[in-house]
N, CA, C and O atoms as a Tripos MOL2 file, in Angstrom:
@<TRIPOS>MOLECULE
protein
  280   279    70     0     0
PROTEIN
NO_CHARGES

@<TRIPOS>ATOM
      1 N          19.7210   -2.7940  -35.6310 N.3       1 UNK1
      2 CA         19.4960   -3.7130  -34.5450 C.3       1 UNK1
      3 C          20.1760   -5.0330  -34.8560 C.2       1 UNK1
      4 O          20.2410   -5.7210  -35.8750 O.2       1 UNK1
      5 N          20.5120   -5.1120  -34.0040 N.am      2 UNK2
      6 CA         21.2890   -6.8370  -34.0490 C.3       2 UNK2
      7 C          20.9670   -7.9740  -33.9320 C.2       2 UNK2
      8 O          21.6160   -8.4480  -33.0000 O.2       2 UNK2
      9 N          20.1230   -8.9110  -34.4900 N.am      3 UNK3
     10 CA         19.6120  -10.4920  -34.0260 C.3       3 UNK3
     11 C          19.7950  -10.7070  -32.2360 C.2       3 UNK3
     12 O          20.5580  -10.1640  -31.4380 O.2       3 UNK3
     13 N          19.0590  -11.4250  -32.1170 N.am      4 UNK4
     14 CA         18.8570  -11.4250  -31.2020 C.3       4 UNK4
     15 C          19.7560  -13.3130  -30.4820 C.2       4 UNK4
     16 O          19.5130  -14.4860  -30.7690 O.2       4 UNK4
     17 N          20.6230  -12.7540  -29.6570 N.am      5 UNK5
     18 CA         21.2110  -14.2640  -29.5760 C.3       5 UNK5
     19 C          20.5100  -14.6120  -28.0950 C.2       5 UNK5
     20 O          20.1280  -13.7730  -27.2790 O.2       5 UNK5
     21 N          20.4350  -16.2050  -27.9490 N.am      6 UNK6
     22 CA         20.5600  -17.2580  -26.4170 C.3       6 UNK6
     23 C          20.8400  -15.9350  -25.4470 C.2       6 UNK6
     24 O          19.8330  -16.1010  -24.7590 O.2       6 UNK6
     25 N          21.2520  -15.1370  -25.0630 N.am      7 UNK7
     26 CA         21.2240  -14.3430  -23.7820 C.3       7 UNK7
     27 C          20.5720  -13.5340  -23.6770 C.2       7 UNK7
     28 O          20.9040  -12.4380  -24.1290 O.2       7 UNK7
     29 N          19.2550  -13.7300  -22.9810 N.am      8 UNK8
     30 CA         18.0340  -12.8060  -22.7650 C.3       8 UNK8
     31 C          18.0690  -12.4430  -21.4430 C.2       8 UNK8
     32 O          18.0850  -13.2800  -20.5400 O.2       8 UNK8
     33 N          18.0890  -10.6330  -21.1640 N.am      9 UNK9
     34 CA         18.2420  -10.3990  -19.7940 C.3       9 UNK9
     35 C          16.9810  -10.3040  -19.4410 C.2       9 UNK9
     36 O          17.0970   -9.8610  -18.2980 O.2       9 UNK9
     37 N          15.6310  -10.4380  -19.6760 N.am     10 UNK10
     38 CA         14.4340  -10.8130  -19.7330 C.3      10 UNK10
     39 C          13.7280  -11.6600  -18.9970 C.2      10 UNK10
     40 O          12.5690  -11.6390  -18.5840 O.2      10 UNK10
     41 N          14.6650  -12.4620  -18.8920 N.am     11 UNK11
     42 CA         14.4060  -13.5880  -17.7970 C.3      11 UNK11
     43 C          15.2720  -13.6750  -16.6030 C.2      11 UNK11
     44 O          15.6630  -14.7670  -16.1890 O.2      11 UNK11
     45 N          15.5240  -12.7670  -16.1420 N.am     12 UNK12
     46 CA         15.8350  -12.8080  -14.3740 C.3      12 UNK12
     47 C          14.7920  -12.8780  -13.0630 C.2      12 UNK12
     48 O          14.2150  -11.8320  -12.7650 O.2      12 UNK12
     49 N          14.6320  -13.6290  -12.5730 N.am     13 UNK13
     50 CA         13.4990  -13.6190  -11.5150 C.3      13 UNK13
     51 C          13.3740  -12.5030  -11.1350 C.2      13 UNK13
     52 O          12.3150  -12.1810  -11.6750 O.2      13 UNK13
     53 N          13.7170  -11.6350  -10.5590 N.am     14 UNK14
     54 CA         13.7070   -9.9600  -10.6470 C.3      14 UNK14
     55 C          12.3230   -9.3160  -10.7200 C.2      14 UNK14
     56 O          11.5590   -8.6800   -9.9940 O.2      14 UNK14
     57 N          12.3880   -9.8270  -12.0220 N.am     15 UNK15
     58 CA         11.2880   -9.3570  -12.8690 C.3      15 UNK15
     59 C           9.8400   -9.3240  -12.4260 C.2      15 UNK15
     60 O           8.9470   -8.5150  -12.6760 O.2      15 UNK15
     61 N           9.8610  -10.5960  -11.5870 N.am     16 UNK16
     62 CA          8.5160  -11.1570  -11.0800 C.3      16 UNK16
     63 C           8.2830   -9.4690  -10.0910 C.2      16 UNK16
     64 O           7.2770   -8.7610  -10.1470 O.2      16 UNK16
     65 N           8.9010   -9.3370   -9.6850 N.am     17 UNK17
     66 CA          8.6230   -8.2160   -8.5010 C.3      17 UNK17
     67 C           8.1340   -6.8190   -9.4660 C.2      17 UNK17
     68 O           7.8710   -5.8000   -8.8270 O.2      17 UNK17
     69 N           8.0320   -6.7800  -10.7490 N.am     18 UNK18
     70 CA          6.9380   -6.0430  -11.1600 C.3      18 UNK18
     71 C           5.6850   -6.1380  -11.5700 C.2      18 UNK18
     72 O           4.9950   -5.2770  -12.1150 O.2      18 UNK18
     73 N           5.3950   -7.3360  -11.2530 N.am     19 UNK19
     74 CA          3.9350   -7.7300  -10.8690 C.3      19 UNK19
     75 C           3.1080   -7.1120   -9.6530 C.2      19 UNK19
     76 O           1.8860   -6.9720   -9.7090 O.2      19 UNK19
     77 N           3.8420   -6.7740   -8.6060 N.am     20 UNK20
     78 CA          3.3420   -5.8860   -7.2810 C.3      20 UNK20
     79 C           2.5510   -4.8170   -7.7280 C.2      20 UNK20
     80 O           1.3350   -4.8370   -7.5380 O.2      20 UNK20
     81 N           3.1940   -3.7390   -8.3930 N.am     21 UNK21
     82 CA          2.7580   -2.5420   -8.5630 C.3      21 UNK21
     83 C           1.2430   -2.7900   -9.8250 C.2      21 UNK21
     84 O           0.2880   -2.0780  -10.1370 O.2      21 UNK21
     85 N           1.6150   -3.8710  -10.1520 N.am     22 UNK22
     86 CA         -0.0970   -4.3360  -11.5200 C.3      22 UNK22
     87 C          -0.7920   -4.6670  -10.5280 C.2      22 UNK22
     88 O          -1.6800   -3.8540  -10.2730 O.2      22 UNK22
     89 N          -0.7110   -5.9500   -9.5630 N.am     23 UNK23
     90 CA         -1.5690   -6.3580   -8.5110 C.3      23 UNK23
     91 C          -1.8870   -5.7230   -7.3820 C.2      23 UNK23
     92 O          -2.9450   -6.0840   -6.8650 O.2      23 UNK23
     93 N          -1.3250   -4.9430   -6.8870 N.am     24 UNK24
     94 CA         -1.8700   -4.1240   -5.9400 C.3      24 UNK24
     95 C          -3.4300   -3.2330   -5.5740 C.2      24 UNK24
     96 O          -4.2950   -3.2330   -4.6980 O.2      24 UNK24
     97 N          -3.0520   -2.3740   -7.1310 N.am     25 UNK25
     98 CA         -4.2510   -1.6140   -7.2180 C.3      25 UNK25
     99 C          -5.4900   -2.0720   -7.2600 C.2      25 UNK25
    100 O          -6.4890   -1.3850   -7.0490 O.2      25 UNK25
    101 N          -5.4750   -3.3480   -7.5570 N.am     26 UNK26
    102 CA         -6.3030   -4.0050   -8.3700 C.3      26 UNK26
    103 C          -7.1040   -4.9280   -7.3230 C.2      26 UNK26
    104 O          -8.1640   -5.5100   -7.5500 O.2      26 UNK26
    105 N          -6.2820   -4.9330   -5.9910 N.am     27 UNK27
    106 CA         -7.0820   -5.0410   -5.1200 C.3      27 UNK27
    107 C          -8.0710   -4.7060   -4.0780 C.2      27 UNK27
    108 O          -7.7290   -4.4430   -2.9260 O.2      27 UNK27
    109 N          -9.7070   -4.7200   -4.6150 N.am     28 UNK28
    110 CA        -10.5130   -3.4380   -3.9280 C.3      28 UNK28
    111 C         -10.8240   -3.4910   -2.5300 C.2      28 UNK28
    112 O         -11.6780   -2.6840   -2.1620 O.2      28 UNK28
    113 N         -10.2260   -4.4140   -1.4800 N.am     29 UNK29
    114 CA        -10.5440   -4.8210   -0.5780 C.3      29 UNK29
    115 C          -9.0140   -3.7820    0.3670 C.2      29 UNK29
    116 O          -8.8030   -3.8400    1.5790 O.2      29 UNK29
    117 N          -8.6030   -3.3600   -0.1440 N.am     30 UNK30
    118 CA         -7.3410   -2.7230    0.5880 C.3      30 UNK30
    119 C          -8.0510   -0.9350    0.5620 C.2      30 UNK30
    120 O          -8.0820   -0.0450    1.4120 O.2      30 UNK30
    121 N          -8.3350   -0.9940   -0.2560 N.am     31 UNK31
    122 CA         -9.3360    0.7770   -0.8040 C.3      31 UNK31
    123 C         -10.4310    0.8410   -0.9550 C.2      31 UNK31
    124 O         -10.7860    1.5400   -1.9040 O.2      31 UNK31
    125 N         -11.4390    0.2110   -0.1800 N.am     32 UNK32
    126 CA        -12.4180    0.3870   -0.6360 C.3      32 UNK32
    127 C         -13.1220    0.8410    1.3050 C.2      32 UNK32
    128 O         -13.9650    0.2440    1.9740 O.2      32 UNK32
    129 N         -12.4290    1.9010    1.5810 N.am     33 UNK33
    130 CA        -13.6720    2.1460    2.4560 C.3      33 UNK33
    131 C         -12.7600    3.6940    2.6740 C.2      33 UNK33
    132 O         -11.6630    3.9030    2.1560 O.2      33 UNK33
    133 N         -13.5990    4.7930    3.6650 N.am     34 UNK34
    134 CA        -13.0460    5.8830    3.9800 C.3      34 UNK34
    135 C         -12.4170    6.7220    4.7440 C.2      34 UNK34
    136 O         -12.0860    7.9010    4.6250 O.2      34 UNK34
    137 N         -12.2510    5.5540    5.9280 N.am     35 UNK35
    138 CA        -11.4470    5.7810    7.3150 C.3      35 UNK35
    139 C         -10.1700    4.7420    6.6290 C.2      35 UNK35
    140 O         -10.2200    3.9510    5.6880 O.2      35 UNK35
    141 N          -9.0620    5.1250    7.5300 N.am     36 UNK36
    142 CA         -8.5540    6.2940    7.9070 C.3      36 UNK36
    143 C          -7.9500    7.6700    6.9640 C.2      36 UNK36
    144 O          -7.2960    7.6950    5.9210 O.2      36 UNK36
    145 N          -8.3660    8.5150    7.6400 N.am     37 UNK37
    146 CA         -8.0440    9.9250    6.6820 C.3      37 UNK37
    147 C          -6.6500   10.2560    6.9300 C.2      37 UNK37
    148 O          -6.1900    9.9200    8.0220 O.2      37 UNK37
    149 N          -5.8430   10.9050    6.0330 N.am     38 UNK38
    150 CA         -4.9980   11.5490    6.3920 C.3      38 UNK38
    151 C          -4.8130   12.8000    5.8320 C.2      38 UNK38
    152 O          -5.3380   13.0810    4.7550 O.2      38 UNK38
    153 N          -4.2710   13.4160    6.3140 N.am     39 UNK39
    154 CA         -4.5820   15.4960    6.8240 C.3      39 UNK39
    155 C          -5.8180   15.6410    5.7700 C.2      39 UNK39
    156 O          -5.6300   16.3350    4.7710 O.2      39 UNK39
    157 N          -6.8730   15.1060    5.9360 N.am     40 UNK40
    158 CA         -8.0570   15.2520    5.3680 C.3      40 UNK40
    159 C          -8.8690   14.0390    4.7180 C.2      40 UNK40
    160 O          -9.9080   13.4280    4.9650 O.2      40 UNK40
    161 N          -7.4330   13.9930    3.3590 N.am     41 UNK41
    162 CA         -7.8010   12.8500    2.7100 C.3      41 UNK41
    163 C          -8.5080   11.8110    3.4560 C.2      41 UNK41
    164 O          -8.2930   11.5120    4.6300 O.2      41 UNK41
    165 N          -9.3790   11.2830    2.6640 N.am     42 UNK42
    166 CA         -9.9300    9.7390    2.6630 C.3      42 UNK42
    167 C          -8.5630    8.6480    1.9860 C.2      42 UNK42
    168 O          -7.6550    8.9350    1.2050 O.2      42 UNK42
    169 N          -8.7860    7.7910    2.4360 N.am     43 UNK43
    170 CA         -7.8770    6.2970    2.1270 C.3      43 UNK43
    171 C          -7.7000    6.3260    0.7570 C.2      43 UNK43
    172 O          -6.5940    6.6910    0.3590 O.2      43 UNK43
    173 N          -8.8500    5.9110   -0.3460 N.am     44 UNK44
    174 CA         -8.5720    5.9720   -1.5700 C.3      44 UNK44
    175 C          -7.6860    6.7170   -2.1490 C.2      44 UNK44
    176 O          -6.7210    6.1460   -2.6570 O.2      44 UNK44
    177 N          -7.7860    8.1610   -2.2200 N.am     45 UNK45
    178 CA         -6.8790    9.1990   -2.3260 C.3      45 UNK45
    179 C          -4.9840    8.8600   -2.1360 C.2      45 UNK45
    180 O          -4.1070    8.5500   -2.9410 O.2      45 UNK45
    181 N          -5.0030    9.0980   -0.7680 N.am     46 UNK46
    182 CA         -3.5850    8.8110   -0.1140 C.3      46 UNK46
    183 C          -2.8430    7.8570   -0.5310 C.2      46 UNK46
    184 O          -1.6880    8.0760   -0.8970 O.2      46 UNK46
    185 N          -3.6860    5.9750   -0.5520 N.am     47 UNK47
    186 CA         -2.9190    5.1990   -0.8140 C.3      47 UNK47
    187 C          -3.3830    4.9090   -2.4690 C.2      47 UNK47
    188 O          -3.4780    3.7190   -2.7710 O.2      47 UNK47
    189 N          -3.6690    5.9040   -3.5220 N.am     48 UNK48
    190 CA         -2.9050    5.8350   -5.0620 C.3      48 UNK48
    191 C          -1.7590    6.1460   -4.9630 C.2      48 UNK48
    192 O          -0.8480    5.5010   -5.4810 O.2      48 UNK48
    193 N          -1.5640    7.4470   -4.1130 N.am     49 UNK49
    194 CA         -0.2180    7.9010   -3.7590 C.3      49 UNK49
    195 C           0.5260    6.9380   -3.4940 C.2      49 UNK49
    196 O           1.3520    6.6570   -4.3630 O.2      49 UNK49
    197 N           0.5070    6.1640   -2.3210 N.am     50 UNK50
    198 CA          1.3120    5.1620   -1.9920 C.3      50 UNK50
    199 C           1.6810    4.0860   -2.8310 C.2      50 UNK50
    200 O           2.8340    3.6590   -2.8920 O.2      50 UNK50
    201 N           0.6660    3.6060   -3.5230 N.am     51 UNK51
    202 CA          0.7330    2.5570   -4.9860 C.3      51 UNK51
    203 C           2.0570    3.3130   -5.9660 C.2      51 UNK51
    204 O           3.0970    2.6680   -6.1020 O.2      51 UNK51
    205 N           1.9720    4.2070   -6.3840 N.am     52 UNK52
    206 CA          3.0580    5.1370   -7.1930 C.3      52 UNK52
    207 C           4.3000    4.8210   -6.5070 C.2      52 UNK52
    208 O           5.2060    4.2860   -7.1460 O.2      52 UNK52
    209 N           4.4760    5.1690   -4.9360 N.am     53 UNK53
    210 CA          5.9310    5.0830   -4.4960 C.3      53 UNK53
    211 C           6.1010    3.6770   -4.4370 C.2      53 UNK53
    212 O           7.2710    3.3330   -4.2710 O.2      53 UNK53
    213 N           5.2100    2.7090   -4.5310 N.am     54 UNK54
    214 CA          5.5970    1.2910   -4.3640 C.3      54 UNK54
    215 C           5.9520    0.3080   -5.8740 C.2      54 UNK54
    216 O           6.4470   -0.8070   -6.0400 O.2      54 UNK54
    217 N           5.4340    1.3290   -6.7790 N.am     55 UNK55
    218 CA          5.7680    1.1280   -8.3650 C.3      55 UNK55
    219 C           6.7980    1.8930   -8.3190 C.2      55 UNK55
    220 O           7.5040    1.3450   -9.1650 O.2      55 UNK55
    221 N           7.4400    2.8390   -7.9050 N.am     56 UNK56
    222 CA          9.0180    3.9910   -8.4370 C.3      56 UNK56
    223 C           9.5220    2.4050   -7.7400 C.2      56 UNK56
    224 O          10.1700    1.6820   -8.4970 O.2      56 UNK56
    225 N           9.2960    2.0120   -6.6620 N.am     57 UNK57
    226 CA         10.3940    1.0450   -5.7110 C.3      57 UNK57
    227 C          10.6410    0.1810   -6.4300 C.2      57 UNK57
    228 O          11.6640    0.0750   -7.1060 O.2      57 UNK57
    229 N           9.8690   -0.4460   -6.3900 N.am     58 UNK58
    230 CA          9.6980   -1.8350   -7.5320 C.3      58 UNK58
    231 C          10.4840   -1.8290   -8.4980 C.2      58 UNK58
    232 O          11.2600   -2.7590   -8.7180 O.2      58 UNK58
    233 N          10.4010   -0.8410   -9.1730 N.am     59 UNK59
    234 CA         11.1210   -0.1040  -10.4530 C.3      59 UNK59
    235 C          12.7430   -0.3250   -9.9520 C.2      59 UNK59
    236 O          13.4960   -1.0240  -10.6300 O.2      59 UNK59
    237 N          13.0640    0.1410   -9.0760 N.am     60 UNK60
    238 CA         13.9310    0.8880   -9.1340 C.3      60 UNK60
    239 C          15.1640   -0.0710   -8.4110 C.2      60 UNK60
    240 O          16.3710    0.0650   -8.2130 O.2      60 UNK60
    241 N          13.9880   -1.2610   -8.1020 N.am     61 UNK61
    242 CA         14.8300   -2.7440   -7.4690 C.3      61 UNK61
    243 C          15.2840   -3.2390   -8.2460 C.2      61 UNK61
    244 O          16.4710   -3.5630   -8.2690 O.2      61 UNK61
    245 N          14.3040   -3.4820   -9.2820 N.am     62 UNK62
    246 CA         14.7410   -4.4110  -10.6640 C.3      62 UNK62
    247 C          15.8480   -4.0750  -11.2050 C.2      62 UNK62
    248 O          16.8400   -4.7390  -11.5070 O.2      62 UNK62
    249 N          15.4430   -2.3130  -11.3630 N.am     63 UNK63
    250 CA         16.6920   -2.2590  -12.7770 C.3      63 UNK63
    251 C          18.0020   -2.5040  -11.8810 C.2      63 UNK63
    252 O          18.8970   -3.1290  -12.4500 O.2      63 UNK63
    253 N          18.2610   -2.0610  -10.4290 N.am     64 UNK64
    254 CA         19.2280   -1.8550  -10.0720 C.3      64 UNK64
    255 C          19.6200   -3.3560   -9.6890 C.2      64 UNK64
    256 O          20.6060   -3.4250   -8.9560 O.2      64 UNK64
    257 N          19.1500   -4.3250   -9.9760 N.am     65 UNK65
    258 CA         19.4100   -5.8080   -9.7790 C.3      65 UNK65
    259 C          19.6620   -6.4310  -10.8340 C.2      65 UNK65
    260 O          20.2110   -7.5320  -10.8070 O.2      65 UNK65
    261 N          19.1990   -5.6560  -12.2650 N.am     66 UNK66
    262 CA         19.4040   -6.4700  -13.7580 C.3      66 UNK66
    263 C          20.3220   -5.8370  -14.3670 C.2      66 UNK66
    264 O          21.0120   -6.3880  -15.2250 O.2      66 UNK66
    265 N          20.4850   -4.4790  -13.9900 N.am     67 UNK67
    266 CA         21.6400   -4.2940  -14.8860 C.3      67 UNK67
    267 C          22.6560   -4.7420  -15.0490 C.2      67 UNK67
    268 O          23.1390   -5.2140  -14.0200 O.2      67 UNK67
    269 N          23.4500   -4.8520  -16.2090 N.am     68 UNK68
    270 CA         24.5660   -5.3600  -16.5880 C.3      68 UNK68
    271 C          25.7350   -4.3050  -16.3380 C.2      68 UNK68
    272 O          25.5460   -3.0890  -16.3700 O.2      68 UNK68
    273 N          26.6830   -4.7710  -16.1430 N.am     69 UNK69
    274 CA         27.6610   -3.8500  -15.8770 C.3      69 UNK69
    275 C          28.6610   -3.2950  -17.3070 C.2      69 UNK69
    276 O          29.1670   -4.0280  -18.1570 O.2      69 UNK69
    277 N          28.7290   -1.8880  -17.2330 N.am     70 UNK70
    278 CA         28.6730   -1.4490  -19.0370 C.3      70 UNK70
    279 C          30.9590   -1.3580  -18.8610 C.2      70 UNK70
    280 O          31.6430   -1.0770  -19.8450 O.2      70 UNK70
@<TRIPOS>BOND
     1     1     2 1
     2     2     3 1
     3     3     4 2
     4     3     5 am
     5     5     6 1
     6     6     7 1
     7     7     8 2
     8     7     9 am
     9     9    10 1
    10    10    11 1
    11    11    12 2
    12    11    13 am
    13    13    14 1
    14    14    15 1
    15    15    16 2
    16    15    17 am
    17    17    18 1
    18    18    19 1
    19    19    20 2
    20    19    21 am
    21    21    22 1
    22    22    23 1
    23    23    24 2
    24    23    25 am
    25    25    26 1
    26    26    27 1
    27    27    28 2
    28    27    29 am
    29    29    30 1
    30    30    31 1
    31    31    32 2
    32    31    33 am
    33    33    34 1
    34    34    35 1
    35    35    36 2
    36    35    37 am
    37    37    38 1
    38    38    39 1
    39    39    40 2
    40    39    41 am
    41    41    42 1
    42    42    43 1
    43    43    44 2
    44    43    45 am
    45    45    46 1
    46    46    47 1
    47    47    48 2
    48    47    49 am
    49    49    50 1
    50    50    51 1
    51    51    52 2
    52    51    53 am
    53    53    54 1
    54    54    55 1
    55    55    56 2
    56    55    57 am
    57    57    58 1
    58    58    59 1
    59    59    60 2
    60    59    61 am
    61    61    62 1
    62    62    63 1
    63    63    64 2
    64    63    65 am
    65    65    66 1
    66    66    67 1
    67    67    68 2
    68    67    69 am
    69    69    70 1
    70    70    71 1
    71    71    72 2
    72    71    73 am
    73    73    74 1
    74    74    75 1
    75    75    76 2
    76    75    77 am
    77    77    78 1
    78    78    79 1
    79    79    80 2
    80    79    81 am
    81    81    82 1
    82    82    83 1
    83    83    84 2
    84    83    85 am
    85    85    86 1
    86    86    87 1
    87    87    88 2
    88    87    89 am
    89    89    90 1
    90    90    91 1
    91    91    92 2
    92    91    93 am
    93    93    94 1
    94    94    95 1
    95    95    96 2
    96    95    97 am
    97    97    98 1
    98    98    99 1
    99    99   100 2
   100    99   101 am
   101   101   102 1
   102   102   103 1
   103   103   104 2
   104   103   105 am
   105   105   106 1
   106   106   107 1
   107   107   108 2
   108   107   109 am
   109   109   110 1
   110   110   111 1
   111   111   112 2
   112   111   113 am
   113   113   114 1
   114   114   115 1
   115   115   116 2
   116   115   117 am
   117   117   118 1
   118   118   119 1
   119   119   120 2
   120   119   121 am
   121   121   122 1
   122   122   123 1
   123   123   124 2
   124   123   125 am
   125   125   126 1
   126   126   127 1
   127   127   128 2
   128   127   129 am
   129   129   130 1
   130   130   131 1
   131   131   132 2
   132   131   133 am
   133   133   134 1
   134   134   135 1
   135   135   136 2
   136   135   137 am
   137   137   138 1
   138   138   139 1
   139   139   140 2
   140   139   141 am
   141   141   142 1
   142   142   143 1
   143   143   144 2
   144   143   145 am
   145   145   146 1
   146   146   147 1
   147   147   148 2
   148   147   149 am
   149   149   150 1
   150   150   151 1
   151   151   152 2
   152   151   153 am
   153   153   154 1
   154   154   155 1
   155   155   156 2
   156   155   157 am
   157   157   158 1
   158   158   159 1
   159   159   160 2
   160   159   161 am
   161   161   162 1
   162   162   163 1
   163   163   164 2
   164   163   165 am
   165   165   166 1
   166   166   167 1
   167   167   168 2
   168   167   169 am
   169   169   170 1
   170   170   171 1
   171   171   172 2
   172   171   173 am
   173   173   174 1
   174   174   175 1
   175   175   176 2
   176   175   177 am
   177   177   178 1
   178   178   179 1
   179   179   180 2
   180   179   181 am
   181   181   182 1
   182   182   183 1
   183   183   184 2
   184   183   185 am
   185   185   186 1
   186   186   187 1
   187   187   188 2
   188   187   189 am
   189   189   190 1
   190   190   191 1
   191   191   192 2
   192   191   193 am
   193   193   194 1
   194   194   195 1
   195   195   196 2
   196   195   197 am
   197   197   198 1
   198   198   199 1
   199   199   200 2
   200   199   201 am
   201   201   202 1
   202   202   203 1
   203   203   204 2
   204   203   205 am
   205   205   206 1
   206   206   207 1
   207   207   208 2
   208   207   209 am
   209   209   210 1
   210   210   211 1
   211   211   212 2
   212   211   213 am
   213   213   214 1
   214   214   215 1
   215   215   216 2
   216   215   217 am
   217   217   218 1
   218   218   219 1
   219   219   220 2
   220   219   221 am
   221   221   222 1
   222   222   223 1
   223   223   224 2
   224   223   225 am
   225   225   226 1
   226   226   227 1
   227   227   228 2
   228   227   229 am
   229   229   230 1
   230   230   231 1
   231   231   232 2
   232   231   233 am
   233   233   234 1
   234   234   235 1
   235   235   236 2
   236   235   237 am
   237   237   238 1
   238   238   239 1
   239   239   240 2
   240   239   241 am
   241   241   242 1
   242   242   243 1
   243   243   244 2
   244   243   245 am
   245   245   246 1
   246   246   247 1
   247   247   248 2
   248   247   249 am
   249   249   250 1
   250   250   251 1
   251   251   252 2
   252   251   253 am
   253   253   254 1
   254   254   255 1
   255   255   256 2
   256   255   257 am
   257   257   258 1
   258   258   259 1
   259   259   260 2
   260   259   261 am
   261   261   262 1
   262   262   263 1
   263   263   264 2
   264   263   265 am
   265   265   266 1
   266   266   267 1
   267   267   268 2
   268   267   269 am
   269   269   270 1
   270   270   271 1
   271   271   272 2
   272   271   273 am
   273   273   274 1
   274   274   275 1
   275   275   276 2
   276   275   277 am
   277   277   278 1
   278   278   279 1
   279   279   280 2
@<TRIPOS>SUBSTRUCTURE
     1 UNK1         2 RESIDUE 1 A UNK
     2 UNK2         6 RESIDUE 1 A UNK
     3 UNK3        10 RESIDUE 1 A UNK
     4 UNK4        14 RESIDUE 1 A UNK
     5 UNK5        18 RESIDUE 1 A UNK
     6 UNK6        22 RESIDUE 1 A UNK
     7 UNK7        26 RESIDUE 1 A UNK
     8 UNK8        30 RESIDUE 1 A UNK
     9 UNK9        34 RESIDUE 1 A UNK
    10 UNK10       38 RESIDUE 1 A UNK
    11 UNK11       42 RESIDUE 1 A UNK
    12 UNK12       46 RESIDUE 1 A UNK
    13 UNK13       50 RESIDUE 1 A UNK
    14 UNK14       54 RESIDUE 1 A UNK
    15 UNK15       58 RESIDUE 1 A UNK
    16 UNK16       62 RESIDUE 1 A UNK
    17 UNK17       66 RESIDUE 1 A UNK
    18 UNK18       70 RESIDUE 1 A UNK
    19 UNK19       74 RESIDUE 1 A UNK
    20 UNK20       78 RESIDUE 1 A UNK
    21 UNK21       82 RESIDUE 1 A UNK
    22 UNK22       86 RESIDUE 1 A UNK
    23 UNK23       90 RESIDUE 1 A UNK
    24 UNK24       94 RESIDUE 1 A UNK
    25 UNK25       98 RESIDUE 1 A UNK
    26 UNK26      102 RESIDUE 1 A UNK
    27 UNK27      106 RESIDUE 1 A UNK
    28 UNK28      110 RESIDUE 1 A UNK
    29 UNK29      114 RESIDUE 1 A UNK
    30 UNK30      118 RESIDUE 1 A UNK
    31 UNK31      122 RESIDUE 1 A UNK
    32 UNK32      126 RESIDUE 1 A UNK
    33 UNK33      130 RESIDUE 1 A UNK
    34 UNK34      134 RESIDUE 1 A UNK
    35 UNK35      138 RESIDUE 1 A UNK
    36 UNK36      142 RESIDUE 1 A UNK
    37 UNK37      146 RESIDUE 1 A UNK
    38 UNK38      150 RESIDUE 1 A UNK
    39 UNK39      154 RESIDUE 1 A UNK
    40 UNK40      158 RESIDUE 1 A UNK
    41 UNK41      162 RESIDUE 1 A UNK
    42 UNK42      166 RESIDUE 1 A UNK
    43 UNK43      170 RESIDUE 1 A UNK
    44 UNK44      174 RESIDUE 1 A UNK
    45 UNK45      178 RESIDUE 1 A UNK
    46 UNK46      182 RESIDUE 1 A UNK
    47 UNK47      186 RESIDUE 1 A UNK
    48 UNK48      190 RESIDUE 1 A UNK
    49 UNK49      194 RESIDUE 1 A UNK
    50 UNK50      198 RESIDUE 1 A UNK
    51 UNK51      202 RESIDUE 1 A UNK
    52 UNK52      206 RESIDUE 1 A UNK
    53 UNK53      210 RESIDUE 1 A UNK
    54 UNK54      214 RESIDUE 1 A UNK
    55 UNK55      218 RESIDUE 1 A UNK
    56 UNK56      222 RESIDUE 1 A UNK
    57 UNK57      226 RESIDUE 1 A UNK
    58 UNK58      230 RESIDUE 1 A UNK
    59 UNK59      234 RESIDUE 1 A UNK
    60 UNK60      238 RESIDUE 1 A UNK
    61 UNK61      242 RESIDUE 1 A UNK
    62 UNK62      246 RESIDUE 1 A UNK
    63 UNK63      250 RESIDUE 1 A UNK
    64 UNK64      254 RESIDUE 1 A UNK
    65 UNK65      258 RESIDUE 1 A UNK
    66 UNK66      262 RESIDUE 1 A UNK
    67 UNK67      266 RESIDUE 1 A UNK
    68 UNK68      270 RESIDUE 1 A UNK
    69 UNK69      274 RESIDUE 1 A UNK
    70 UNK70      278 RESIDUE 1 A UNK
């Protein structure tokens, strides 16, 4: 491994936007009741699901906004 020099890609505002997918879940006022269902499911259920595709997104903003070009 190589020392670590002054250019940290670590700090791109970017970054902030993976805070969504930590804060989301974490809010019980978005999941906390059992209407509306979908093809059965109750709410809770469905939108973990949805939390996941909104963490792949999140994900998938960043890297494709921080990467460096090789």
């Amino acid at each position: 491994m190589s020392a670590p020099n002054g250019n940290r890609s670590d700090r791109s505002p970017w970054n902030r936007l993976l805070l969504v997918p930590i804060v989301l879940p974490l809010l019980p006022f978005l999941f906390n009741s059992d209407e509306p269902r979908l093809l059965g499911f109750p709410m809770f259920y469905w939108l973990q699901l949805a939390f996941i595709a909104v963490g792949v997104t999140c994900t998938t903003i960043v890297y494709q906004m921080t990467k460096r070009g090789r």
